[in-house]
VMD Tcl script that draws the C-alpha trace (Angstrom):
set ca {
  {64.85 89.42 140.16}
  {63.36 93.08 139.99}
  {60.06 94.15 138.54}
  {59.94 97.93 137.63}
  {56.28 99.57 136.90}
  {55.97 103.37 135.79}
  {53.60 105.93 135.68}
  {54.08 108.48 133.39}
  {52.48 111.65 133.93}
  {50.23 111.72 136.53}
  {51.17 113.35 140.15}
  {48.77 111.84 142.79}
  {48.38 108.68 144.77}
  {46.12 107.66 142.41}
  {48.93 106.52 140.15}
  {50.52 104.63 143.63}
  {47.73 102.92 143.70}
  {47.33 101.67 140.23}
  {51.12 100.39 140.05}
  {50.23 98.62 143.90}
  {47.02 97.19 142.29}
  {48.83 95.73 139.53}
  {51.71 94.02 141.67}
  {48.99 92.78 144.07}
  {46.74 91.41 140.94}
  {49.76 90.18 139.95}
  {51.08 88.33 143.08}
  {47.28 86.97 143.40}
  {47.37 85.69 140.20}
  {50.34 83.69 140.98}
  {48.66 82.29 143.81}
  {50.10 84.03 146.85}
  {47.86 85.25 149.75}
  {47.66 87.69 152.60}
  {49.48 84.53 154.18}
  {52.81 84.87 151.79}
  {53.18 88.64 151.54}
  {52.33 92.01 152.53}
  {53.16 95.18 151.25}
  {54.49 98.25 153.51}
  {54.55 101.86 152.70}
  {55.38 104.99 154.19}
  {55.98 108.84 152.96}
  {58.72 110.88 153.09}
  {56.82 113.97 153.99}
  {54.78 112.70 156.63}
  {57.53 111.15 158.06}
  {59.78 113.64 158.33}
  {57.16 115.88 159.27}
  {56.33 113.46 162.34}
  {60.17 112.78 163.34}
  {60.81 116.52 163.41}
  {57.90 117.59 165.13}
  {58.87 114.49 168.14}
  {62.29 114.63 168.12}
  {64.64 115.39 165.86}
  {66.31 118.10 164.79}
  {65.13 119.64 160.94}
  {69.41 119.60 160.26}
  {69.85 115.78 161.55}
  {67.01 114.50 159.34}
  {69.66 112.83 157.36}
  {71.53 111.13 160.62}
  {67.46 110.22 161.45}
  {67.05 108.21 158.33}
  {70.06 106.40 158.31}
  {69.37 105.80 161.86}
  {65.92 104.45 160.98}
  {67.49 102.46 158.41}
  {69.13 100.34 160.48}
  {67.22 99.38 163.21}
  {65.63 96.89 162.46}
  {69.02 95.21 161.35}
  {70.92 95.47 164.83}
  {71.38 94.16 168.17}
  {70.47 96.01 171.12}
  {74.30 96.54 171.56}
  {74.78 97.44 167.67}
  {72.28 100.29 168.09}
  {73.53 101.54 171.01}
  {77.09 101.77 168.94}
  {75.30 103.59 166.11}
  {73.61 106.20 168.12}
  {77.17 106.89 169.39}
  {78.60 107.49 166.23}
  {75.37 109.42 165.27}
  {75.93 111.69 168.41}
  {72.55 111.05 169.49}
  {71.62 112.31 172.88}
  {69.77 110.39 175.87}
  {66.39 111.45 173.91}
  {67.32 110.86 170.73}
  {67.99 107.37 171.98}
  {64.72 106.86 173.78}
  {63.06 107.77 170.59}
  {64.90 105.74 168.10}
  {64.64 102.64 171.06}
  {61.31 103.24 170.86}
  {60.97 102.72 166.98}
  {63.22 100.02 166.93}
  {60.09 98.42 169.18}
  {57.55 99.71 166.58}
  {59.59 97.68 163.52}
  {60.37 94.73 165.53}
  {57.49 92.43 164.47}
  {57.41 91.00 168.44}
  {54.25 91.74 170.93}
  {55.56 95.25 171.50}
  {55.31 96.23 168.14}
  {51.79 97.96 167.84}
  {51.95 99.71 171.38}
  {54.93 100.95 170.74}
  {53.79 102.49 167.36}
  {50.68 103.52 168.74}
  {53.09 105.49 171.16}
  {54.82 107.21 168.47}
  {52.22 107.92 166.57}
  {50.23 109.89 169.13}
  {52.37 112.19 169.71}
  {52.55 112.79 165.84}
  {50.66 116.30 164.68}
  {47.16 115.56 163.87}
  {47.62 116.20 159.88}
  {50.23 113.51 159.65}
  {47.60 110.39 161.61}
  {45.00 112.10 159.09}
  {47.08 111.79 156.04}
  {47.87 108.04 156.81}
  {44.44 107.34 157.64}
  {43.40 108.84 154.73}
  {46.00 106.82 152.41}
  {44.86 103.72 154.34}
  {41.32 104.42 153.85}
  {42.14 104.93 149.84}
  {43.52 101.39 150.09}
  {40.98 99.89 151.55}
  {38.36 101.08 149.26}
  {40.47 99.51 146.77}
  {40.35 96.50 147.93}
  {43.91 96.01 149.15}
  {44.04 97.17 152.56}
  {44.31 93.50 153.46}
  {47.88 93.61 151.71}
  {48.69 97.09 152.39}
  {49.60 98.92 155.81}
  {51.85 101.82 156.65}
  {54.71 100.57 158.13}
  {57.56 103.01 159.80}
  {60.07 100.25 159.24}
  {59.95 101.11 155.07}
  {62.56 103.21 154.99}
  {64.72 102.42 152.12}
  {64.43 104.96 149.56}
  {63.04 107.93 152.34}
  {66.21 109.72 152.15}
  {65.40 110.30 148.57}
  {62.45 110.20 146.89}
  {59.71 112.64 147.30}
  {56.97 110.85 149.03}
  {55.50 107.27 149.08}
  {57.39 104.29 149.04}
  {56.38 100.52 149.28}
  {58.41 97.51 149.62}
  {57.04 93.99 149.33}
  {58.17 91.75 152.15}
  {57.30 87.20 151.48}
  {58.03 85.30 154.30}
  {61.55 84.85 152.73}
  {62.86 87.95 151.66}
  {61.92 91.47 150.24}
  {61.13 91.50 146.41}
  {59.65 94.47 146.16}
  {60.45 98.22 146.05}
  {58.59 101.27 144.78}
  {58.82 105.23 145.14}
  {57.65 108.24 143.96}
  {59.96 110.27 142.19}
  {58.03 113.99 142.02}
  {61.92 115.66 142.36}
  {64.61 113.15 142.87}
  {66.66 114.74 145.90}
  {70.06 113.04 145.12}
  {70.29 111.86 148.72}
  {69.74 114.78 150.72}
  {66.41 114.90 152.37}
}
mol new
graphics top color blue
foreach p $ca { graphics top sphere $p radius 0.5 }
foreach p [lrange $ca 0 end-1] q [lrange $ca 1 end] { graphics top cylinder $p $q radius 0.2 }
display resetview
C-alpha cells in the first residue's frame, strides 16, 4: 500500500509540514496513537553538512550514505564486512559504530546521538531545533522527531525526508524534491 501527497508550488517547510499534518490527521483519524506510530525525518543538507564536518570525506559522501543505510540492518560482524568493502579507515569505523548506536533503538541510543550531535557545527543543532520547534508548534512534535536512522531517499532528494515507522513495518515515505539529484549527492 503507498499513499503519495504533493505540494505543488511552494518551496519551504511550510509545505512539509502541511503534507505531515495531513498523514498525521489522517492516521489519528483512523485511530492510531503516539503508541502505534511515529514519524522520523531528517535533511539532506544538514546531514551531510554534519557528516562532513565530523568525519567524512566531501568525495565519500556517497560511500557515507550507503553506509548509513545499512546500519541499522546488520550484525556487528556484517558492518564490520561493509566498512571493508567501503575502505573505511579505523575512524571512519568509530564513527559509523557510533551511529549504528544512535539508530539502534536500545539504552545507548540517545547518548550516543547526543555524542554525535555535539560535535555537529552549531548551524546544523540550530536548524534541527528549529524544524523541531516548527513541529511542535504544530502540534505534532509528539509524532515527529529527527531521527539519523531516516536515510532512505538522502542520497537523492534535496532536503527533508520522513518515513513513517508502526510497530510492524514502515508505511510511510516522503521527500522533498527542490532538484532531483539522480543519485549522486
Amino acid at each position: 500500500m503507498q499513499w503519495n501527497v504533493d505540494f505543488i508550488g511552494e518551496n519551504t517547510s511550510r509545505s512539509n509540514q502541511e503534507c505531515l499534518t495531513l498523514c498525521v490527521d489522517a492516521l489519528r483519524e483512523f485511530g492510531l496513537s503516539t503508541r502505534d506510530f511515529r514519524i522520523g525525518w531528517n535533511d539532506r543538507t544538514l546531514m551531510t553538512k554534519a557528516l562532513t564536518s565530523t568525519f567524512v570525506k566531501p568525495e565519500r559522501i556517497a560511500d557515507a550514505y550507503y553506509i548509513l543505510d545499512r546500519l541499522g540492518k546488520l550484525t556487528a560482524a556484517g558492518r564490520s564486512d561493509l566498512y571493508s568493502q567501503r575502505n573505511c579507515d579505523e575512524n571512519e569505523r568509530a564513527y559509523f559504530e557510533l551511529l549504528a548506536d544512535a539508530i539502534s533503538q536500545t539504552s545507548l541510543a540517545d547518548r550516543a546521538l547526543e555524542t554525535l550531535m555535539s560535535a555537529w557545527p552549531a548551524d546544523v543543532r540550530q536548524s534541527i531545533a528549529r524544524f523541531q520547534q516548527q513541529l511542535d508548534n504544530a502540534g505534532m512534535g509528539e509524532y515527529c522527531r529527527f531521527d539519523i536512522g531516516v536515510v532512505r531517499g538522502l542520497a537523492y532528494s534535496s532536503r527533508e525526508v520522513f518515513q513513517y515507522v508502526s510497530r510492524v513495518a514502515t508505511c510511510y515515505r516522503a521527500r522533498r524534491f527542490e532538484t532531483v539529484t539522480g543519485g549522486n549527492p
